[in-house]
C-alpha distance (Angstrom), angle and dihedral (degrees) to the residues before:
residue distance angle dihedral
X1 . . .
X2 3.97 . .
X3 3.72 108.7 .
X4 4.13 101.2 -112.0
X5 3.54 82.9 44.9
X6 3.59 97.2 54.7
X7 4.07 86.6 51.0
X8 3.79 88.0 46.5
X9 3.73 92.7 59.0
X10 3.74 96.9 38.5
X11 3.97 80.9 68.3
X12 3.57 88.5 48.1
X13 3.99 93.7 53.3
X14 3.82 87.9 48.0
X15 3.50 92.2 49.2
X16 3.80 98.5 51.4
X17 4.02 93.3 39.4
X18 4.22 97.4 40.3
X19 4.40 94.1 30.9
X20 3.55 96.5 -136.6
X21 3.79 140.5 105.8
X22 3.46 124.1 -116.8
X23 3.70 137.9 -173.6
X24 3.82 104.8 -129.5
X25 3.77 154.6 -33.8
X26 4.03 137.2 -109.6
X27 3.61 110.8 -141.8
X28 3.58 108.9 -143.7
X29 3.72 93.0 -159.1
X30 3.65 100.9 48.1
X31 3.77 93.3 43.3
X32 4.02 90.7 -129.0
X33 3.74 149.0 102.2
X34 3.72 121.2 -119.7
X35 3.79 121.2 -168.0
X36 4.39 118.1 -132.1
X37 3.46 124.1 166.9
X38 3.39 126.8 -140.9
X39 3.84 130.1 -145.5
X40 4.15 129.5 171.2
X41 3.45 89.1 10.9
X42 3.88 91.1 158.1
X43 3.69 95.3 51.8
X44 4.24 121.2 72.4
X45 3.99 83.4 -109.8
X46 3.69 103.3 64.8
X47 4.08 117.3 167.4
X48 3.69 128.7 -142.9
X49 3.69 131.6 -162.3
X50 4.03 118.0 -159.0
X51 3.35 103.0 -158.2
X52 4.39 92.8 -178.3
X53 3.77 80.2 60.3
X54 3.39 105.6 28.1
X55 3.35 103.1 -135.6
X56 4.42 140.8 100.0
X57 3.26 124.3 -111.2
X58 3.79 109.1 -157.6
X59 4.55 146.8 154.7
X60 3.68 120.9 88.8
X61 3.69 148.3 -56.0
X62 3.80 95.8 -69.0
X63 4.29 104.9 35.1
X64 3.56 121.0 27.1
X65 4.12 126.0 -179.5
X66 3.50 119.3 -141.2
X67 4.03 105.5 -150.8
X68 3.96 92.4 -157.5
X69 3.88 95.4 68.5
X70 3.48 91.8 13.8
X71 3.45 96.6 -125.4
X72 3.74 144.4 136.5
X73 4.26 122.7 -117.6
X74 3.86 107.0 -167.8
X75 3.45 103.0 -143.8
X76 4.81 125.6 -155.4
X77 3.71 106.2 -174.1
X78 4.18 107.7 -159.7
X79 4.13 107.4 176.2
X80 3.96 97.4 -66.3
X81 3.55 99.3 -8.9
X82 3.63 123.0 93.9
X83 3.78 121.5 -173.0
X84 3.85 122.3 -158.4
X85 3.99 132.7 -179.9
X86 3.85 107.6 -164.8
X87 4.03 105.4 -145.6
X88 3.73 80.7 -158.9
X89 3.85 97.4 68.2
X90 3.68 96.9 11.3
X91 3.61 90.3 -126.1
X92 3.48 135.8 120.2
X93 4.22 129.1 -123.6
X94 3.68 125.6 -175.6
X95 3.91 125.7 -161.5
X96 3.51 124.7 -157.8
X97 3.97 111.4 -157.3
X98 3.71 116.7 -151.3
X99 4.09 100.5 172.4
X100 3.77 107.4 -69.6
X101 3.82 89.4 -6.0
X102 3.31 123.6 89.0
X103 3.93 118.6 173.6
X104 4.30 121.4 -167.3
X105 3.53 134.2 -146.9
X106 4.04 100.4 -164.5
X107 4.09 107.4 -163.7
X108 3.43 87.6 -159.9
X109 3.64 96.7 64.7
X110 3.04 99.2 25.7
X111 4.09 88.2 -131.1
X112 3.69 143.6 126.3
X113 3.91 117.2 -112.6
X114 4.19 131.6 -165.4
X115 3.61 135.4 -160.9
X116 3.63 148.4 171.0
X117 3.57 119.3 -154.3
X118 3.84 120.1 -155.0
């Protein structure tokens, strides 16, 4: 998974496991902030608005569709662990959400990701 991506869908795993918006992510690996909104996050249809991309990412707590490479992220949510398979790479991620943390292990790079959600 693309590196904003990634960061995009960290919020998205924190979202669905904590059920609560936030406002953006620091990507530990990049070294930067990126800004997402987050709307419904109560509600199994929560919305998200990239604004580094400039694009939504939007469905329900077990497919989501990411509008900037128009593709779909299925998406198993079991307690803090969140389970994704990007049809864009064909590769699978999986967040674990501790709080505002969230730390990735991406299959497709075979690499280690943190966040901090806030």
């Amino acid at each position: 998974m693309e590196a904003d991506k990634r960061a995009c869908f960290a919020v998205v795993a924190a979202t669905l496991v904590n059920k609560r918006a936030y406002n953006g992510v620091y990507d530990c690996h990049q070294s930067k902030h990126l800004t997402i909104s987050t709307s419904n996050a109560n509600t199994s249809n929560p919305e998200f608005y990239d604004h580094n991309r400039n694009h939504s990412v939007s469905g329900n707590d077990k497919s989501m569709y990411d509008y900037a490479t128009s593709s779909h992220v299925s998406i198993n949510v079991t307690g803090s662990t969140v389970d994704c398979y990007d049809y864009e790479t064909s590769s699978s991620i999986t967040f674990n959400v501790n709080g505002n943390n969230v730390d990735a292990y991406d299959f497709g790079t075979s690499s280690n990701y943190s966040y901090c959600v806030d």
